[in-house]
C-alpha positions as CSV (number, residue, x, y, z in Angstrom):
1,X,112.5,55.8,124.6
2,X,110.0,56.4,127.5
3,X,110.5,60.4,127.0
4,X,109.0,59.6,123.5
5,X,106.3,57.2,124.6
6,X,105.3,60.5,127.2
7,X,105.4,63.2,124.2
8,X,103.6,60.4,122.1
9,X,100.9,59.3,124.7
10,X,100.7,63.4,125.5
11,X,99.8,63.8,121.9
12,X,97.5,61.4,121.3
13,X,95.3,62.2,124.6
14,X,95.3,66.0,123.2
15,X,94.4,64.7,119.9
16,X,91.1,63.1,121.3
17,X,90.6,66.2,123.8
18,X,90.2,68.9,120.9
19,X,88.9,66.6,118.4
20,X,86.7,64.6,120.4
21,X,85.2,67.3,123.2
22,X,81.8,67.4,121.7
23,X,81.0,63.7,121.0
24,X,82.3,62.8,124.2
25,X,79.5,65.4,125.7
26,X,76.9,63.8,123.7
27,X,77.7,60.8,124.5
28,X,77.7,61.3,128.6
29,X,74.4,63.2,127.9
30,X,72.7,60.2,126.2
31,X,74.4,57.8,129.1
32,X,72.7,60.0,131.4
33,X,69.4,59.7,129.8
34,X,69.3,56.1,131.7
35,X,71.6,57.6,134.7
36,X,68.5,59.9,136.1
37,X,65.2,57.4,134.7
38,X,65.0,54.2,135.3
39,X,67.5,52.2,133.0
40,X,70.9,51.0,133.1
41,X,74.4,52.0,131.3
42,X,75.0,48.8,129.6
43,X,78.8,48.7,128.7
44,X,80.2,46.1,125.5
45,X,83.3,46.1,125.9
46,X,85.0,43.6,123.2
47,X,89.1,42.4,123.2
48,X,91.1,44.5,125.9
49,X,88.3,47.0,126.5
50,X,87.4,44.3,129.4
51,X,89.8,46.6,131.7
52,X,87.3,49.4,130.8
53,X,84.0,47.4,132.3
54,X,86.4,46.2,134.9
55,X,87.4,49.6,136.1
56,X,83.9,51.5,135.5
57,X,82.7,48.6,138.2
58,X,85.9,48.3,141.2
59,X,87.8,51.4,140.9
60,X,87.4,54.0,143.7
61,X,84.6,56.2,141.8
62,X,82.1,53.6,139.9
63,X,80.3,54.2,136.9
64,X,76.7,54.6,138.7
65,X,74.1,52.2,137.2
66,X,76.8,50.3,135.4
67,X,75.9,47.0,133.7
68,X,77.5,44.5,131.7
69,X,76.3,43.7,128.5
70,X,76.5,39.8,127.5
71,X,74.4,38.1,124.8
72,X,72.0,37.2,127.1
73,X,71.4,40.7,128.4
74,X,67.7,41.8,127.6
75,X,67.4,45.7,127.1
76,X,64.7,48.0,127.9
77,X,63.8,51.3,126.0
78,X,65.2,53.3,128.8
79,X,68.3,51.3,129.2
80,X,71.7,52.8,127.1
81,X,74.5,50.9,125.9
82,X,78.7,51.6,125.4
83,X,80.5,49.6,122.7
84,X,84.0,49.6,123.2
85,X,86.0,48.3,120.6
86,X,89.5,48.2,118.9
87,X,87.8,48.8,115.1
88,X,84.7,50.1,114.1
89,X,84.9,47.0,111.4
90,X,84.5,44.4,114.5
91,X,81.8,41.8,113.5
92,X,80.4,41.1,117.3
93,X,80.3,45.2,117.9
94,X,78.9,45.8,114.1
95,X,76.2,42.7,114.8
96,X,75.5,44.1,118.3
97,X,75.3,47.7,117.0
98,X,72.7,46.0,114.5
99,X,71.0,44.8,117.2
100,X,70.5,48.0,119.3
101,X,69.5,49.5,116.1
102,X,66.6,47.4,115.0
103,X,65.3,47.7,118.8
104,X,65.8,51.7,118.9
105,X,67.8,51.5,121.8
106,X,70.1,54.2,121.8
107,X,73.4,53.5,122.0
108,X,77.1,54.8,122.0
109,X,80.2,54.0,120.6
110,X,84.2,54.0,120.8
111,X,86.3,52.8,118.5
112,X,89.8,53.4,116.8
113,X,88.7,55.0,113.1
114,X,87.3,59.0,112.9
115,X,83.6,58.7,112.0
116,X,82.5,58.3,107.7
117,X,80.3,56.7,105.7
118,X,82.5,54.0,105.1
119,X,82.8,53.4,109.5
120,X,79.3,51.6,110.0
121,X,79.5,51.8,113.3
122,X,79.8,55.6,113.6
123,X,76.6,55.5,111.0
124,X,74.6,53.6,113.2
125,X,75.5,54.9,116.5
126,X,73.8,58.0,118.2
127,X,76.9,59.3,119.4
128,X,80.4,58.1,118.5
129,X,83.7,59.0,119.8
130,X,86.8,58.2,118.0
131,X,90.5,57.2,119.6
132,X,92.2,58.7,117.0
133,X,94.4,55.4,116.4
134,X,95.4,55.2,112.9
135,X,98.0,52.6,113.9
136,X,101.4,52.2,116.4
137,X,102.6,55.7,117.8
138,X,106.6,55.1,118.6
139,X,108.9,53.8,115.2
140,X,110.5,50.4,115.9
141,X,114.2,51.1,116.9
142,X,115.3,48.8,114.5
143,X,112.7,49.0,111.7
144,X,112.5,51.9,109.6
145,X,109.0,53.2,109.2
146,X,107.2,50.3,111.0
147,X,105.6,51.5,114.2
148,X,105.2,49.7,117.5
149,X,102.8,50.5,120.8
150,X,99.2,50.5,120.1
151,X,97.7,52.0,123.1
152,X,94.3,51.6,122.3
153,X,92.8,50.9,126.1
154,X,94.7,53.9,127.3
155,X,93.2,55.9,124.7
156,X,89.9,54.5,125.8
157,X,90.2,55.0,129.3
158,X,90.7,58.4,128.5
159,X,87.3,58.7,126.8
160,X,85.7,56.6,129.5
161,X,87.0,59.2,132.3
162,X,86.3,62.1,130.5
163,X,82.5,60.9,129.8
164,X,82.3,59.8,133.2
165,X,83.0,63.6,134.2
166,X,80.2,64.7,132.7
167,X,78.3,61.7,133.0
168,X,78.6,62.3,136.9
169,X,77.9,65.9,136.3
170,X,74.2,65.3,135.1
171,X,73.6,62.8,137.1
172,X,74.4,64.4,140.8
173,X,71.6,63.8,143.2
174,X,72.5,67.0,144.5
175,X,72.7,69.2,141.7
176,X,69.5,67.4,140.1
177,X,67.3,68.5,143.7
178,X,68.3,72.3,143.1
């Protein structure tokens, strides 16, 4: 089972790769608009998208001028935000999304759906990158047709790491003094 887990995982992370590339640009671009000025990368990260807040703050590389969006958090018009979320349908990311909206700060989101008129949250956001999670990826061993493992905050990490790349990439001291 693990073999197909791998080829499954494999898969899914290409999926987002091909599919993905450009929003995933955009979206380190307009996280970078706050990166180099003099706002903050707010990250809301709703359900199991914690770990993603969590590692953009203690893991060995951290997300430079990470914050943590609460309900609390007041935003300036330089500051950017990251929604995280399992569904672009979530009420507390389509009310926050709302939110940013109304005060024209621009914002980003990822989420499980592709982007449509029907996904409000990919209409309202600026950028929007999709995990390419329909539903489970591996058939239950016992269960025909029902599928198990929903790998959503893999997926997500994913997309965090690979805007961080080029997050990192526009915002390099070094490469913005040249």
């Amino acid at each position: 089972m693990s073999k197909i887990l791998t080829t499954q995982l494999t898969g899914l992370l290409q999926r987002i790769q091909q599919g993905e590339e450009e929003s995933i640009e955009e979206t380190a671009r307009l996280l970078a608009q706050a990166g180099i000025g003099q706002g903050y990368v707010y990250f809301a990260c709703f359900g199991e998208f914690e770990g993603i807040a969590m590692n953009a703050v203690t893991s060995a590389e951290p997300f430079v001028k990470f914050a943590k969006w609460t309900p609390e958090t007041e935003l300036l018009s330089a500051d950017r935000v990251i929604i995280f979320t399992r569904s672009g349908n979530d009420s507390q990311a389509v009310a926050l999304a709302k939110k940013l909206n109304d005060a024209f700060i621009p914002f980003s989101a990822v989420a499980s759906e592709v982007a449509s008129e029907s996904n409000e949250l990919s209409e309202l956001a600026y950028t929007y990158v999709s995990m390419k999670m329909r539903g489970g990826i591996l058939p239950h061993p016992t269960n025909l047709g029902e599928r198990i493992v929903f790998p959503h905050l893999i997926a997500a990490l994913f997309i965090y790491e690979a805007i961080k790349l080029s997050y990192d990439e526009m915002t390099n001291d070094d490469e913005l003094e040249e």
